[in-house]
C-alpha angles and dihedrals in degrees: 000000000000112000104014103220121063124188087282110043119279119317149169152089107003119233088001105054094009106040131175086252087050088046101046089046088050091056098041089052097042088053091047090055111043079048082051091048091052099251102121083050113159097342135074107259128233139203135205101218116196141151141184118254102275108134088234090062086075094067095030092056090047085060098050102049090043084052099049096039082053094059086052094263118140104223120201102200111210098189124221104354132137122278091246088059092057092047084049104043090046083065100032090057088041088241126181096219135010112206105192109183100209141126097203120215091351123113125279099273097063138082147157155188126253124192128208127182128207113322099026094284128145110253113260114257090247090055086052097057088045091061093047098048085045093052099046088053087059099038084061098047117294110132121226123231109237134193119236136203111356091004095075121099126260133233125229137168110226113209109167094065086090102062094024094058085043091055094051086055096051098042096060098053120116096215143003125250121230132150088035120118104205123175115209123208099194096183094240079287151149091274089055093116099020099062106052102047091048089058089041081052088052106051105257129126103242130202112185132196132170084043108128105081111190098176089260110066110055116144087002106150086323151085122039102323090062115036102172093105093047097048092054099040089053083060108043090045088047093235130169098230147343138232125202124196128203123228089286098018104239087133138062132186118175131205122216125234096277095058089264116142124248114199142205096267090047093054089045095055089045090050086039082065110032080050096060094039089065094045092253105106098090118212087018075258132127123196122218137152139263089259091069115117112256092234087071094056090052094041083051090043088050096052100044096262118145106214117195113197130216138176118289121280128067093251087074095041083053094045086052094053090046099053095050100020101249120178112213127022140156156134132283081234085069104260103138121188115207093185089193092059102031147015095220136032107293110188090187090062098048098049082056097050094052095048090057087057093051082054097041108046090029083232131148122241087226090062096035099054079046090087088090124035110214123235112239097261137187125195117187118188112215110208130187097035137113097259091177077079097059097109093032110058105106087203090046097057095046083056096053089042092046088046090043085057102044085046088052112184089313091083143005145224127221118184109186137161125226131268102197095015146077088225143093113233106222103191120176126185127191141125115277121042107233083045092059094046095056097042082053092041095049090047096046082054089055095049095054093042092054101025100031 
C-alpha cells in the first residue's frame, strides 16, 4: 500500500489491503503512541469506536477494539454512525481517541480507518507517521508491552450517541424549517437514520431515499457521488431542495428545486454569506482548496469576502481555520467545515444549514447558489498509473505548461494525486466547455502515456 495514511485516514481494499491483522496493529500502536505523546497522562484513556454500514466494518471494528482493549484503552463503541458524530462524540465524552471505519464515499469493497485525538480533531500528519513507524517496529518483531489483569481495557456499547448527536445538529441551528420539503439521498450510508430525523427535528418535511443499508449497497447509484435519483425524486415530490450524503456523510451536495445540482463551492459561497451577515463569519474570510471553481474566488472577490486557499483535502482546510480562527471552510466535493459546530466536514450540519437559509431569507436554492457562476469545469480521473510520479514526470510537466499557455488567464490546470485513491485528477478550467474537455483529454492522454 505504500505510505499508510492518505490524506484521509488509511484506506483500501477490506480484508485484502486493510486486514483485521493491519487494523488491530494500527490500534495497539495508536494507542502506544498518544500514551507516548503524553496525551493518556495520569488517567485511563478512553476511545469512542464507530463505523458505516459496510459489512466489512463488522470485522474491522472487532480489531480495532480488540486492539485497542488490548493496549489498556477502554473503548465505548457507538455503532453506525457518520464520521462527524464520531468526531463530535470523541469531544463531547471528553474522550482521549476516536477510531471511524469508513471508507467514505468509496465502493463497497473499501474501507478504511480514521483517526481522531482528543476533542474530535484529525491527527496531526507527524503523529501519523509516528503510528506508522510504531506499528512497522512491532510488525517485525518488536514485542508490545501489554497490561494484564485489571490493566486491560473495557468494552462498552454506547447508545446514547444517536439522539445526543442529533441533538447537537438541531440545537445550532439559527432557525427552524418549516415549511421546507427536503429529500434526502443518504447513500445507503452512515447518516441513514441520522439525517432524517435531524431535518424531522427541525421542522422540515422530509422524503428520504438511499436509506436501507445492508451492509452491501453503500454509495451504490446513490449519495452524493451519483446524483441521478435525487435529482428526479426533488422533482416528482415537488421539493424545494435536496440534500445528498456520502457513505459517512462528511459531505453534502444539494440539488435546487428544478432537479439542477448545487455543489460544494456554491454552498460554500451561500453559508460564506449567511454567515457574515450574522456576524459569524470571522475575518469576514472563508477557506477553501485549489480545487475550488474559479468562479467561487470571483463571486467571493465581488462580495467583500477574503478566501484563503490550501491543498487539497479537508485536513488542511481545517488546519488553515485553526491557525487563524477561521469560521467556515470546505471543499468544492462537498466536505464543509462550521468550525463553531464541528471539528470535521458534516454533511448532515451543513444541509441543514443550508436549508435554514432557504426558510429564513424565502428564498430559492437556485438564486441563492446564484451568488457565484461556475466555470465550465472537467475533471478526468487517470487510473492505473503511477501517480507517486505526478510532479516528476519531465513530459508531463511541458505538457501543463504548454496547456496552461494555450489556456492564458482565462482558465486554469490542476494535476493532483490522490489521496484515497489509485488514481491522477486531471482538472481543467476554461471558458468554454468543449475547450475545457480537450485540454483535459489531451492531458489525461499524456499522463497514461508517461506514468502508465
Amino acid at each position: 500500500m505504500g505510505r499508510l495514511f492518505g490524506t484521509d485516514g488509511v484506506r483500501g481494499v477490506a480484508n485484502a489491503d486493510l486486514t483485521a491483522e493491519l487494523a488491530l496493529g494500527l490500534s495497539v500502536a495508536a494507542a502506544h503512541v498518544l500514551a507516548e505523546a503524553g496525551s493518556f497522562a495520569g488517567h485511563r484513556p478512553t476511545a469512542v469506536v464507530g463505523r458505516d454500514p459496510r459489512a466489512s466494518g463488522e470485522f474491522l471494528e472487532a480489531a480495532v477494539v480488540a486492539g485497542l482493549a488490548s493496549a489498556g484503552v477502554d473503548v465505548l463503541r457507538v455503532g453506525v454512525l457518520p464520521t462527524p458524530a464520531v468526531a463530535y462524540l470523541t469531544g463531547a465524552l471528553g474522550a482521549d481517541l476516536g477510531v471511524m471505519l469508513s471508507a467514505s464515499h468509496n465502493a463497497m469493497p473499501d474501507n478504511g480507518i480514521k483517526f481522531f485525538a482528543r476533542g474530535g480533531h484529525k491527527l496531526a500528519d507527524e503523529l501519523e507517521d509516528r503510528i506508522e513507524q510504531v506499528y512497522e517496529q512491532h510488525r517485525t518483531g518488536e514485542p508490545w508491552e501489554r497490561p494484564t489483569g485489571a490493566g486491560v481495557g473495557r468494552v462498552k456499547e454506547y447508545d446514547e450517541g444517536f439522539d445526543k448527536y442529533v441533538a447537537h445538529l438541531v440545537a445550532v441551528l439559527p432557525n427552524r424549517l418549516d415549511g421546507l420539503k427536503i429529500v434526502l439521498d443518504e447513500a445507503h450510508g452512515a447518516a441513514s437514520r441520522v439525517s432524517p430525523e435531524a431535518f424531522t427535528r427541525a421542522g422540515a418535511e422530509v422524503v428520504t431515499i438511499g436509506a436501507e443499508p445492508d451492509g452491501l449497497n453503500i454509495n451504490d447509484g446513490c449519495g452524493s457521488t451519483h446524483l441521478g435519483l435525487l435529482k428526479a425524486a426533488v422533482v416528482e415530490h415537488g421539493a424545494h431542495l435536496g440534500i445528498a450524503h456520502d457513505g459517512d456523510a462528511d459531505r453534502c451536495l444539494a440539488v435546487d428545486a428544478a432537479g439542477e445540482e448545487v455543489d460544494g463551492d456554491q454552498i460554500l459561497a451561500v453559508l460564506a454569506l449567511a454567515m457574515r451577515e450574522a456576524g459569524t463569519l470571522r475575518g469576514d474570510t472563508v477557506v477553501a482548496t485549489v480545487m475550488s471553481n474559479l468562479g467561487f474566488k470571483l463571486a467571493m472577490e465581488r462580495e467583500g469576502v477574503e478566501l484563503v486557499q490550501t491543498a487539497v483535502g479537508d485536513r488542511y482546510v481545517l488546519e488553515a481555520m485553526k491557525e487563524k480562527g477561521y469560521a467556515l471552510g470546505g471543499e468544492q466535493s462537498g466536505h464543509v467545515i462550521v468550525l463553531d459546530h464541528a471539528t470535521t466536514g458534516d454533511g448532515t450540519l451543513t444541509g441543514l444549514m443550508l436549508a435554514a437559509r432557504l426558510a429564513a431569507t424565502g428564498r430559492s436554492l437556485a438564486e441563492l447558489a446564484g451568488v457565484m457562476e461556475r466555470l465550465p469545469q472537467v475533471l478526468v480521473n487517470v487510473r492505473d498509473v503511477d501517480k507517486s510520479r505526478v510532479t516528476t514526470s519531465k513530459e508531463l510537466s511541458q505538457a501543463v505548461t504548454e496547456a496552461e499557455r494555450e489556456l492564458g488567464a482565462t482558465g486554469r490546470v490542476l494535476l493532483r494525486s490522490s489521496g484515497t485513491e489509485p488514481l491522477v485528477r486531471v482538472m481543467v478550467e476554461a471558458p468554454d466547455l468543449e475547450q475545457a474537455k480537450s485540454v483535459a483529454g489531451r492531458l489525461a492522454d499524456v499522463v497514461k502515456s508517461s506514468l502508465g
